[in-house]
N, C-alpha and C positions, 0 to 999 in steps of 0.2 A: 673088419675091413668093410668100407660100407658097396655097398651094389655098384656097379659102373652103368652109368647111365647109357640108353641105345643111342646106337650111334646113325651121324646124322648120313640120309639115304635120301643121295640127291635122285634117284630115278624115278619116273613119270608113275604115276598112280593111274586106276582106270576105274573111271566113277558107272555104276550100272544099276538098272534101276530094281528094284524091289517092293513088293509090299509088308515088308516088314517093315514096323514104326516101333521100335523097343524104347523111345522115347517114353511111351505112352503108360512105361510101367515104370515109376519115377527111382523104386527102389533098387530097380533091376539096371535101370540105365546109368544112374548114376552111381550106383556100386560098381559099375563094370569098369566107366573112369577113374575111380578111384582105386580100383585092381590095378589096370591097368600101368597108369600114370605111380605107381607106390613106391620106384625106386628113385623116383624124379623130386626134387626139391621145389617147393614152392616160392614166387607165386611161380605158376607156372597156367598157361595157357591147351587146353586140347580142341581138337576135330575129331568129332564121330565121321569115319567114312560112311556109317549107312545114312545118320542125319543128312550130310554134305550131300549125297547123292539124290535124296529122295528131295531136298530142295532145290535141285540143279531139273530134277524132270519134271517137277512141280510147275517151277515158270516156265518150262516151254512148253505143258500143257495150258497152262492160264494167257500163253503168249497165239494160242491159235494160229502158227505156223508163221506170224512175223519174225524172224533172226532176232537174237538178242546180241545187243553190243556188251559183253561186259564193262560194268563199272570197278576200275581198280581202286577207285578211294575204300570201297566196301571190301575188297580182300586185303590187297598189301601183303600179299604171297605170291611169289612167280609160280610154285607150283601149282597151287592151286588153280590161276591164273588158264595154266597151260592143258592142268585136266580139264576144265571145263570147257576151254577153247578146241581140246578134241572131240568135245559131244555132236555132233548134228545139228543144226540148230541155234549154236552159238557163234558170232563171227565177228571181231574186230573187240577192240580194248577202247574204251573211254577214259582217256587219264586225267590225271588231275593238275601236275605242272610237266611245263616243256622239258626240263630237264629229266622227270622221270618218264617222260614221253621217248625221249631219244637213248632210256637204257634200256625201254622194252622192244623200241625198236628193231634193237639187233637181234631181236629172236623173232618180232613179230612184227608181220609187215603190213598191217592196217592200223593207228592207235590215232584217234582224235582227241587233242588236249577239249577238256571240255570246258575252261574259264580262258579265258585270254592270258598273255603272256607278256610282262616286261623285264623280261629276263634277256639283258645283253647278250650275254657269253651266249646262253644256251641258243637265242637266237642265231648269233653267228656260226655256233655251231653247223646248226642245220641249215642255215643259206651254203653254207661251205662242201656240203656233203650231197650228191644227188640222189644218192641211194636212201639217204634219212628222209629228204625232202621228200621224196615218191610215197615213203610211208608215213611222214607225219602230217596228221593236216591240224590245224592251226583256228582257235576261234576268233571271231572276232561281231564285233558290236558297234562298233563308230566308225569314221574317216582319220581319225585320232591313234588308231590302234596299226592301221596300215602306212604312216605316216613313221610313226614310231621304229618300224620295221625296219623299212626307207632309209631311216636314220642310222642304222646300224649298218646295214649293206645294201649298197643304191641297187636295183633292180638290174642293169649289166653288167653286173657283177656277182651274180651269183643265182642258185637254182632258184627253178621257181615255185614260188611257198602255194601249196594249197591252202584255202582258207574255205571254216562254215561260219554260215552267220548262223546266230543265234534272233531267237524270237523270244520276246517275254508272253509267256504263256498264261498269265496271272486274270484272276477275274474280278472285275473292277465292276461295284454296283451302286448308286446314292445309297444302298442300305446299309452296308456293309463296308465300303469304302474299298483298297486294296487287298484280295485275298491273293497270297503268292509267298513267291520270294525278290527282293529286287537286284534283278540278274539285269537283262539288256534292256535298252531305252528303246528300242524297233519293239513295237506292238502293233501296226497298223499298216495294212498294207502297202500304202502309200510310201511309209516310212521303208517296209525291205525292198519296196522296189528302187528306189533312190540310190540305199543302202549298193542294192546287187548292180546296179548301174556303173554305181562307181567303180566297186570291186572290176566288172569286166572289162572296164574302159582303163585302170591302170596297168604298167607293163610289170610283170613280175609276180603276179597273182594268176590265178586260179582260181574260181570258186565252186565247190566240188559239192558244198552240203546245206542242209537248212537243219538245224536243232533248238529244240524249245523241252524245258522239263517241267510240268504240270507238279509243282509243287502243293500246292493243294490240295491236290489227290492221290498223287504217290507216296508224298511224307507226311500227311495226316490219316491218324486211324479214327476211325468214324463210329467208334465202341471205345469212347472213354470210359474207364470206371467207373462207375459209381454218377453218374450225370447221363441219366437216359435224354433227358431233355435237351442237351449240347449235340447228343447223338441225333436227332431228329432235324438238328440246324444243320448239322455240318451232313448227313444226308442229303439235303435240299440243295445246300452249295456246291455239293459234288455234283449231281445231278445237273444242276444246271450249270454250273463250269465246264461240264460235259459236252452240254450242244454248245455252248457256247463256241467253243474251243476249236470242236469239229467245221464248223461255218467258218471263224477265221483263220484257223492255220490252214484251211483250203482252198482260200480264197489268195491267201500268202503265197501258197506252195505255187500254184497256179500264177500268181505274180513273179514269180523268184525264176520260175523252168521257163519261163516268156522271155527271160534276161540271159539265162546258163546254162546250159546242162548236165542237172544236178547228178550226183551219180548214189545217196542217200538222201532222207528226211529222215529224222530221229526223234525220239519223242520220251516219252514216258517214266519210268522209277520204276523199281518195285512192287509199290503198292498201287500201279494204274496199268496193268499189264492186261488186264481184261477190256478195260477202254481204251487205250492206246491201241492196241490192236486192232479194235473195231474200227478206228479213225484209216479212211485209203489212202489219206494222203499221205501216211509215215509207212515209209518202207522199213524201219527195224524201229527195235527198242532199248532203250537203254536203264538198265537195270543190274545190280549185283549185290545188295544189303542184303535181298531175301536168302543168296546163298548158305550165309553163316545165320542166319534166324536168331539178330537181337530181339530184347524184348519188347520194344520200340513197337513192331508188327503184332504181338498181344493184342493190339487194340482193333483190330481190324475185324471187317466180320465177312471181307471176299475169299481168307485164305489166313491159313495158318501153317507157319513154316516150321519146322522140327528147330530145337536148341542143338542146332550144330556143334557151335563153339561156345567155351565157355571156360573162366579160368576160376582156380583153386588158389586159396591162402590158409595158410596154417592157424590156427590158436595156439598162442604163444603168451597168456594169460590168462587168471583167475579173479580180475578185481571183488565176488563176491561169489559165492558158493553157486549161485544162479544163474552166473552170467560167464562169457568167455569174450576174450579181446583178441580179433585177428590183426597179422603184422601187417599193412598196407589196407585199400582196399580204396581210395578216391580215385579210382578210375570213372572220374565222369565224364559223362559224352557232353560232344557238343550241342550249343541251340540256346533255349530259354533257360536260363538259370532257375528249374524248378525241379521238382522231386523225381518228375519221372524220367530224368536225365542221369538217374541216380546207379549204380549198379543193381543187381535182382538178385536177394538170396536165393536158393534154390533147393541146396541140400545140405546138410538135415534142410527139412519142411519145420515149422514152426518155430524161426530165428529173426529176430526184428532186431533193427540197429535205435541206436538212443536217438531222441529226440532233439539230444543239442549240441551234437557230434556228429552223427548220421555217419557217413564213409571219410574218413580220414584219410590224410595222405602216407601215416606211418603206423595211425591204428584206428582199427573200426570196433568200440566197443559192439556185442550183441545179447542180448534178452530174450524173453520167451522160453514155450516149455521144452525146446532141445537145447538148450546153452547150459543148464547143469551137468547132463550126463557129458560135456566135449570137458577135454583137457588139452594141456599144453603138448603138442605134435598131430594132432587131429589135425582134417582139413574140413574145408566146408568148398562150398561149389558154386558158383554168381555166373550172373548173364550180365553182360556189354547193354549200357542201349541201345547202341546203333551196333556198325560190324567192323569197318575196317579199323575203324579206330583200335580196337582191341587190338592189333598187333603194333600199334607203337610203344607198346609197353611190353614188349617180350622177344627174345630175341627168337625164337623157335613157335611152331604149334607141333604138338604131339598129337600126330592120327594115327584114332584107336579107331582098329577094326577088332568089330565086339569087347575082348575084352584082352586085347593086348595092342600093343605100341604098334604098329603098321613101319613107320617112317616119322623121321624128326624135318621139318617143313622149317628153313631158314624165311623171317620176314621180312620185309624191307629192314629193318632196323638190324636184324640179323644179321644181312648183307651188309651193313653198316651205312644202308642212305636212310636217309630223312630229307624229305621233300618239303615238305611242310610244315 
């Protein structure tokens, strides 16, 4: 009769900090998941509650007492979500569309969609609801986007929508051209004061924030493998995207509170939690990939987060006395379509995937000197590159405190939405 799996425990978990790092003993850590996790069928997805935690007080020591906004693209767990959101220090939810905006709503009453929204329904939703409208606020980037709104629910007729602009934060130089990501067309002061003009002089708005994400510096690690030399560029560009950055979102912010009175300024990632912080003009930060510790953050050399999360697939093949083939494993993240987008074996240590197959979406052949001794019902153990992603591909995260099951953590998908 096989084991009955633990069952799922929706109550609130309580993250606290420690200096314990059992990470750091790889055969101790990941033998404990695999204790743990032994009655559970793969793939299957876990959370270290000491990992979770120790990455959760990690960036509000690297955050220097700015609040962090949680980013939910990077969890995609309500629970999780919720524990973090009772620590001190953490306050408000960054989502990622309107509609998952207006489910976390009902539990949480500050969440800023953080990309704009042409989502009808969900729009109308929230013009229709006061109490949604009070806690959602709404980005926006053009005249085009408030317009749109308009279009769905004419301004007397329904509540009224707070809305942040966004800034492009991006560092632009003859040398180097565009370093960034291309988010909003307001870069220039001139451009958000326009912007917030407008917002304040239309009826049916509000403008409540200013946000800009320094992609350049939050989502690049600056300790590429193996290219010292790339390390020394992208040093230099951070660096100096650095003042740069601080001179004009200061100069903006200062343009934007001349127009509104803002009641945030937002800023930063993950990986810019040390500079963003330093920057007065942002009152929080917005950050949550570090929590679960892809291995995306490897490459960084201001902070290194514990492999929180991390999911398991079985070997379920022998193509050659040497080698073992797990069932799945194309969990690639999003970005550049290049290696390091790939998943990360982890355990066994000395397993490398083939060269002209690499992660498969139904099999991952693997090589190396731990792929003879695995057979068929073993597991093996891989990191996400990035974090929230990993939970659109499992309906549960299993948290293991030390070396047993804690609670089974429904994910979005679990819940059965897909946003995105």
């Amino acid at each position: 009769m096989p084991t009955p799996k633990p069952k799922t425990a929706p109550a609130p978990f309580v993250l606290e900090r420690s200096s314990a790092e059992p990470w750091l003993n790889p055969a101790q850590y990941w033998g404990d998941l695999t204790r743990a996790t032994a009655a559970v069928d793969t793939p299957l997805a876990a959370l270290s509650l000491q990992a979770l935690a120790h990455n959760a007080f990690s960036m509000l020591d690297r955050a220097n007492g700015k609040p962090i906004r949680v980013a939910s693209k990077s969890v995609r767990v309500r629970a999780v979500l919720d524990a973090v959101l009772a620590l001190p220090g953490y306050a408000g939810v960054l989502g990622y569309t309107l509609p998952e905006a207006l489910w976390l709503a009902e539990t949480i009453d500050d969440v800023v969609v953080g990309y704009p929204s042409a989502d009808r329904a969900a729009i109308a939703r929230l013009a229709a609801d006061e109490k949604l409208a009070s806690r959602v606020t709404l980005m926006i980037d053009s005249v085009e986007q408030l317009d749109l709104i308009d279009s769905v629910v004419a301004p007397g007729a329904r509540a009224v929508i707070r809305v942040c602009l966004e800034l492009d934060t991006s560092y632009v130089t003859r040398a180097l051209g565009h370093i960034g990501v291309w988010r909003s067309p307001v870069f220039t002061v001139d451009q958000a004061r326009v912007l917030a003009q407008v917002v304040a002089s239309r009826p049916g708005f509000t403008l409540v924030g200013l946000m800009g994400y320094e992609a350049q510096i939050a989502g690049v690690g600056n300790r590429p493998r193996g290219n010292p030399a790339r390390a020394r560029v992208l040093d230099w560009m951070q660096h100096q995207s650095i003042a740069e950055l601080a001179d004009r979102r200061g100069a903006v912010v200062q343009a934007v509170r001349d127009v509104a009175d803002l009641e945030f300024v937002n800023g930063g990632g993950t990986g810019s939690l040390e500079s963003t912080s330093a920057d007065s003009s942002v009152t929080e930060i917005a950050a949550g990939s570090g929590l679960f510790g892809g291995h995306l953050f490897d490459t960084y050399s201001r902070f290194r987060p514990a492999p929180a999360a991390a999911f398991a697939l079985s070997v379920v093949r022998k193509p050659t006395p040497a080698m073992a083939t797990l069932l799945g494993g194309g969990w690639v993240a999003s970005g550049p379509a290049q290696a390091d987008r790939l998943p990360e074996i982890v355990w066994p240590q000395g397993l490398t995937m083939q060269a002209r197959e690499m992660a498969g979406e139904v099999q991952t052949p693997l090589s190396g000197a731990a792929a003879a001794a695995l057979h068929p019902g073993d597991r093996v153990w891989l990191r996400h590159t990035k974090s929230g992603e990993l939970s659109e591909h499992v309906n549960e995260l299993h948290l293991v405190d030390n070396d047993a099951v804690a609670a089974v953590l429904p994910t979005y998908r679990g819940e059965g939405k897909a946003f995105l």
